[in-house]
C-alpha positions as CSV (number, residue, x, y, z in Angstrom):
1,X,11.2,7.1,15.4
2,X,7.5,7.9,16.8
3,X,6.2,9.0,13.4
4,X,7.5,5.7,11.8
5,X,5.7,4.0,14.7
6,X,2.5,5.7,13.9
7,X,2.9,5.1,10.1
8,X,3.7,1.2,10.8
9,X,0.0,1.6,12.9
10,X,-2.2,2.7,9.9
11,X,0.2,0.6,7.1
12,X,-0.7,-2.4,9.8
13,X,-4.3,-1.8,9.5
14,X,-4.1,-1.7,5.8
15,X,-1.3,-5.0,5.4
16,X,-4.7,-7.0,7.2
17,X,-7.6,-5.7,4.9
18,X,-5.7,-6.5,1.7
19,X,-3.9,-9.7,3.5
20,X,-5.9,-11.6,6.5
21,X,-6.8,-14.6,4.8
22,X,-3.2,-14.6,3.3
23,X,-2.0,-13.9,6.6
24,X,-4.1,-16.5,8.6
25,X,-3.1,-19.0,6.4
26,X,0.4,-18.4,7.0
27,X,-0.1,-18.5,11.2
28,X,-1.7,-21.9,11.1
29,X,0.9,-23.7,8.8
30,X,3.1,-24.7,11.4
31,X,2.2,-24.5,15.5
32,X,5.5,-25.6,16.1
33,X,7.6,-22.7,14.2
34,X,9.0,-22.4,11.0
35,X,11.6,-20.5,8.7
36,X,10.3,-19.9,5.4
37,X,12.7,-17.6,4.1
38,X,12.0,-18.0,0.2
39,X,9.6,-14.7,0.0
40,X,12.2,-12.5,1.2
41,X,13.2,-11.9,-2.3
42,X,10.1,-11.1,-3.2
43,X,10.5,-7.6,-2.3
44,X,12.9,-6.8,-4.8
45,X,11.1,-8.3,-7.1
46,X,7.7,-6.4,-6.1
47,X,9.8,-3.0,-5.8
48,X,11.1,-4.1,-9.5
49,X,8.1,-5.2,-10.8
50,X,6.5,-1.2,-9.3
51,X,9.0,0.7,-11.2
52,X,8.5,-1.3,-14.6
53,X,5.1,-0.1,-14.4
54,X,5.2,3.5,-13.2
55,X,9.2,4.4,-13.7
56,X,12.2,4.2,-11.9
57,X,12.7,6.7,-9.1
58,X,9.0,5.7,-6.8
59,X,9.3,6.4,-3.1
60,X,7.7,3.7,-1.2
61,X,6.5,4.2,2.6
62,X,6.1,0.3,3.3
63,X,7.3,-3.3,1.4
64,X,6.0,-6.5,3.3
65,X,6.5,-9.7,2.3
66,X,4.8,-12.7,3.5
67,X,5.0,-16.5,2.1
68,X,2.0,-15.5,0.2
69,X,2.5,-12.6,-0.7
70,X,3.8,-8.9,-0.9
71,X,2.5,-5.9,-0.4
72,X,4.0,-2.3,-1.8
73,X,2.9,0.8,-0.7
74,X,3.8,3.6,-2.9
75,X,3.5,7.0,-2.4
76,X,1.9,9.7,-4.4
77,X,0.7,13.3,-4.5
78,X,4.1,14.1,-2.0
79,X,3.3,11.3,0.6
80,X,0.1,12.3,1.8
81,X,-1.4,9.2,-0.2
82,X,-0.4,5.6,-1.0
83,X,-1.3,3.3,-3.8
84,X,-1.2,-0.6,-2.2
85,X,0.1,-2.9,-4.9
86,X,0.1,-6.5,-4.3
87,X,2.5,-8.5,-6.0
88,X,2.3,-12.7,-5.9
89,X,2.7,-15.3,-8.2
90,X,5.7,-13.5,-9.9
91,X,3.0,-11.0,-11.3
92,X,2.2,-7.3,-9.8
93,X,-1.2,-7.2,-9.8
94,X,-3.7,-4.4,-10.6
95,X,-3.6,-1.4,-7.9
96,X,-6.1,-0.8,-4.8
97,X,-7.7,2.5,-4.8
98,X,-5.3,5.2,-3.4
99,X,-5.4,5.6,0.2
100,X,-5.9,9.3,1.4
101,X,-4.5,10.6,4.4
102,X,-1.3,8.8,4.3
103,X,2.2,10.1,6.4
104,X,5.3,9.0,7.4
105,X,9.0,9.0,5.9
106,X,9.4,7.4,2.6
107,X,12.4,5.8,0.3
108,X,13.5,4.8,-2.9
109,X,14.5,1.3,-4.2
110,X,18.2,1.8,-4.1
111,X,17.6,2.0,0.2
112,X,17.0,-1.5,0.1
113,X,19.9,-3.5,0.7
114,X,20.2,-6.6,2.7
115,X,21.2,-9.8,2.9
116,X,18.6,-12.0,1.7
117,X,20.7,-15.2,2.9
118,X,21.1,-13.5,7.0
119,X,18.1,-10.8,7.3
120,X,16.1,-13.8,8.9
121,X,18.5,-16.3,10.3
122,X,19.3,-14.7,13.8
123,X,15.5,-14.3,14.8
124,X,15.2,-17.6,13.4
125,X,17.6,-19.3,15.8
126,X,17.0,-17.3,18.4
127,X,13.0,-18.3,18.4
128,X,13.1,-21.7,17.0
129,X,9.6,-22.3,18.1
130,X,8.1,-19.3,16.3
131,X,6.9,-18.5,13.0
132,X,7.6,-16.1,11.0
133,X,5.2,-14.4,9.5
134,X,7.1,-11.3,7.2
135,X,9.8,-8.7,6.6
136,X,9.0,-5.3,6.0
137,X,11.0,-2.8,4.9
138,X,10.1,0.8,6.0
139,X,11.0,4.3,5.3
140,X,13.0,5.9,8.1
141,X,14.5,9.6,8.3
142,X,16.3,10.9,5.5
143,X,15.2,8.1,2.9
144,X,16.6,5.7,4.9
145,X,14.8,2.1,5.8
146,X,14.2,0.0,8.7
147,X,13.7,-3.8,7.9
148,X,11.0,-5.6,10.8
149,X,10.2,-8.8,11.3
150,X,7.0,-10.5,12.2
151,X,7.0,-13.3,14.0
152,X,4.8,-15.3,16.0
153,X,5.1,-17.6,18.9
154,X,3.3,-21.5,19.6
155,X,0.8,-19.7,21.8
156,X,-0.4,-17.1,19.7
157,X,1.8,-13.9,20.4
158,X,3.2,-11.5,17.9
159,X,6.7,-9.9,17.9
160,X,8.3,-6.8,15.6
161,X,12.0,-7.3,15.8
162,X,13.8,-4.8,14.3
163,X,17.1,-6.4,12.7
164,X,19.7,-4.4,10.2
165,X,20.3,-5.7,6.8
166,X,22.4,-8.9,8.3
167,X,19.9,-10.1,10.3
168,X,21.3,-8.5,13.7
169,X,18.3,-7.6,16.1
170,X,18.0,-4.4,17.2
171,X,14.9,-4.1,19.1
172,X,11.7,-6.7,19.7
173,X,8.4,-4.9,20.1
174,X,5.2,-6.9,21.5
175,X,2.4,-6.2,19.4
């Protein structure tokens, strides 16, 4: 659990440089909360849109999926570096240069699976005030995936909620 905490860290730092203005845009939509859950298909798509490129079978560390957009980590050269793809638009865009130093538990496309209709409607209706901001899928122990939530109050604080693939939470983290 730690080193997926740590990875989540660095992937974070990374998520901002290639997102803020993306991001920003998104936290000042609504002050009073909303649920836009139309990107969360977006990551299969991304993921899809990956493996037409490079060839089925990528191990990913990180997918996160905003309203604008979706970021794809992949890794390369046995997870010690990552190659950000961003995909929007219903296009995969070109690839940011690889990012060295990269660790952390990865997992393949066929770990994903969650309801797209339920992954988002139990933090929704249990913050009605907040915003959500993105799902992320990331790579756990054995190839397995955890799938967190952003979300981010009226007044300005952030929340990870951890929820399983039907939208059940399993753990809030203040960020």
């Amino acid at each position: 659990m730690a080193t997926v905490s740590r990875q989540r860290v660095g992937f974070r730092s990374w998520i901002g440089i290639i997102a803020a203005a993306a991001l920003m845009a998104a936290c000042g939509d609504d002050p009073g909360g909303s649920v836009d859950t139309s990107f969360v298909g977006d990551i299969g798509a991304a993921v899809a849109a990956v493996e037409a490129e490079l060839g089925l079978g990528q191990e990913y560390f990180e997918v996160t999926a905003g309203s604008k957009l979706t970021n794809v980590f992949v890794a390369v050269d046995g997870a010690t570096a990552a190659i950000p793809y961003v995909y929007a638009d219903g296009e995969l865009l070109p690839p940011a240069p690889a990012l060295s130093g990269a660790s952390g538990f990865t997992f393949g496309a066929d770990a994903i699976d969650f309801d797209e209709a339920a992954i988002l409607a139990e933090v929704a209706e249990e913050l009605p005030s907040a915003t959500i901001q993105t799902l992320s899928v990331e790579g756990g122990e054995g190839g397995s995936v955890r799938y967190v939530v952003a979300a981010q109050s009226a007044e300005g604080g952030v929340l990870d909620i951890t929820v399983g693939p039907d939208g059940s939470v399993l753990a809030v983290d203040p960020v």
